[in-house]
C-alpha positions in Angstrom: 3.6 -25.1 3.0 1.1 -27.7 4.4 -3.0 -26.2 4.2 -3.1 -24.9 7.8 -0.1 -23.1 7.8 -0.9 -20.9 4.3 -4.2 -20.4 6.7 -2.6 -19.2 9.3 0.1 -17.1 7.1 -2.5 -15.2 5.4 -4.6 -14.6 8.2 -1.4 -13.4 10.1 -1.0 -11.4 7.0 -4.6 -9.9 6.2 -4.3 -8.4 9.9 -0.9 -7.1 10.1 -1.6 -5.5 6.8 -5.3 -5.4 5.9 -7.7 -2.6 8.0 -9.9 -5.7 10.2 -9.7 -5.5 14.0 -10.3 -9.0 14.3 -8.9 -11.9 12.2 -11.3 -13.3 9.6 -13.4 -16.6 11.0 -11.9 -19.9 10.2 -15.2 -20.8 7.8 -14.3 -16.8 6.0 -10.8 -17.8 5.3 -11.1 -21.5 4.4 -13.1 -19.8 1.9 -10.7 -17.4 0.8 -7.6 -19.9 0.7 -10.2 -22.0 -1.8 -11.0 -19.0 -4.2 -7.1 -18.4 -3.8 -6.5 -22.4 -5.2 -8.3 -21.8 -7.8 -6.6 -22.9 -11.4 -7.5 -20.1 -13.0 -7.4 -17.2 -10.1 -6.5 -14.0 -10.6 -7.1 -11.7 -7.5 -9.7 -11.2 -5.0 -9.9 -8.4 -2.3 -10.1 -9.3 1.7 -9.7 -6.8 4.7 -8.6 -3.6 2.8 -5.9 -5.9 0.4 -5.8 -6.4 -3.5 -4.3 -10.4 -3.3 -3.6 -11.6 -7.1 -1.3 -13.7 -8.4 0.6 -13.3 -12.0 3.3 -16.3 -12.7 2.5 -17.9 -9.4 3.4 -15.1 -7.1 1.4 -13.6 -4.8 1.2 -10.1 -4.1 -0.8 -8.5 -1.5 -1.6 -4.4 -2.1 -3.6 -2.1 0.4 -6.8 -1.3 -1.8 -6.3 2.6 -1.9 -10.1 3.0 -1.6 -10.3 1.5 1.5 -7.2 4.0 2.7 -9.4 6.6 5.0 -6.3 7.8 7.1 -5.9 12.0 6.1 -3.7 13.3 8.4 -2.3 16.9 8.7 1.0 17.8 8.7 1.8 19.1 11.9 5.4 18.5 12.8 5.6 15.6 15.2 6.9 12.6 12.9 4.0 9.8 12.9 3.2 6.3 11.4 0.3 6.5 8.6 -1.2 3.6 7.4 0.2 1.1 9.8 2.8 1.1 7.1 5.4 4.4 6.7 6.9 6.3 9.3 6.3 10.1 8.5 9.2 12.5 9.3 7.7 15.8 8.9 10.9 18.1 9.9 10.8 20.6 6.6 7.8 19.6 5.2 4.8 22.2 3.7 1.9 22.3 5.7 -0.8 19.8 4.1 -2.4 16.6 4.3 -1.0 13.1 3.7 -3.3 10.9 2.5 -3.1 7.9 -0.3 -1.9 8.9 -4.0 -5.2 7.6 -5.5 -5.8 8.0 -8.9 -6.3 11.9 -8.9 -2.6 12.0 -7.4 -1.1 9.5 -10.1 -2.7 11.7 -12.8 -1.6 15.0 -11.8 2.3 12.7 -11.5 1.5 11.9 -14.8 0.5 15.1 -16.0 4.4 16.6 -14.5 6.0 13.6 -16.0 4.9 11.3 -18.8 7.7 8.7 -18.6 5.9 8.0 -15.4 4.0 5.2 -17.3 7.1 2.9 -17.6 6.9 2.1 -13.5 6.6 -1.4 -13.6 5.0 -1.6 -10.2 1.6 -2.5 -10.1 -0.8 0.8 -10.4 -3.0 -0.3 -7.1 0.6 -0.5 -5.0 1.4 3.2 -5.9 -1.8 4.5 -5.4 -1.3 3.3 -2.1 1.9 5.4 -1.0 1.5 8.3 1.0 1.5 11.9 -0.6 1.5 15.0 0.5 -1.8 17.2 -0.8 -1.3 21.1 -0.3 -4.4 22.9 -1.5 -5.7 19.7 -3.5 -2.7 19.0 -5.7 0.3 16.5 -4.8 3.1 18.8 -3.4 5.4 18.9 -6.4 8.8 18.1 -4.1 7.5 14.1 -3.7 8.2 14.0 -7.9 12.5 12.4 -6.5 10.5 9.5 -5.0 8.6 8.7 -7.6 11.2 9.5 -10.3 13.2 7.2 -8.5 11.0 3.6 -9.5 10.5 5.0 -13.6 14.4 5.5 -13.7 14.5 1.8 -10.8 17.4 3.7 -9.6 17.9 4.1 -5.8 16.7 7.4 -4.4 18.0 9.9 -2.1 14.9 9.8 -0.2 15.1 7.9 3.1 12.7 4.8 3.3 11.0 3.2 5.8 8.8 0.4 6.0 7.1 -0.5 9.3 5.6 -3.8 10.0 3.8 -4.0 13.3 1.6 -6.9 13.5 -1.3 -6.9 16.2 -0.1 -10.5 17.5 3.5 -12.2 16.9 3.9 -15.0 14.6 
């Protein structure tokens, strides 16, 4: 893609995605696009996303710290994160919040061959999980056994893009 439109793509993409009200100034992501450019670039956070490149792909991750949505289980289905529609018919009472790396380590701690998922750590950090009494509600091990076994899952999955202004 010409300059201007890889601009105009990321910016489109930093606030459909990232946590920023407002898109980044033109001088801000001139800069960015540059650092991205780079020969020898490797990753670089903007707007509450992780954007590195391996083999000259991009991939853009919501940085799990900068996750502050905690949201109780109530019973009324929801969107958290801007990102997952949240049907909570059935579910335990609890909090959804981000996996982090406390929640990966407790997954870990239930099942070892957790290690082979080959997504990037920073993406599943970023998934929603439920937390009932601080610990990650044992019945969300399907979903995650699902990517180390990168067979299709049971589990119903949806992924909601709403951008704050049309492309």
């Amino acid at each position: 893609l010409p300059d201007s439109f890889q601009e105009i793509l990321l910016s489109y993409l930093l606030r459909a995605y990232g946590i920023g009200k407002y898109p980044l100034t033109s001088q801000s992501l001139s800069n960015l696009m540059n650092k991205i450019r780079e020969p020898h670039f490797s990753a670089i956070t903007a707007a509450g996303l992780k954007i590195s490149s391996h083999n000259k792909e991009f991939l853009l991750v919501r940085e799990y710290r900068a996750i502050k949505e905690e949201t109780s289980v109530t019973g009324s289905s929801f969107i958290w994160d801007k990102r997952f529609l949240i049907h909570t018919k059935g579910m335990p009472q609890g909090r959804l919040k981000s996996i982090g790396e406390k929640g990966w380590l407790q997954l870990l701690r239930g099942n070892p061959k957790f290690k082979t998922i080959k997504e990037p750590r920073g993406a599943l950090w970023s998934l929603p999980a439920l937390w009932v009494e601080g610990d990650i509600h044992s019945t969300l091990n399907g979903v995650y056994e699902s990517f180390a076994q990168d067979q299709p899952t049971s589990f119903q999955k949806r992924f909601i893009f709403r951008s704050k202004s049309p492309f």
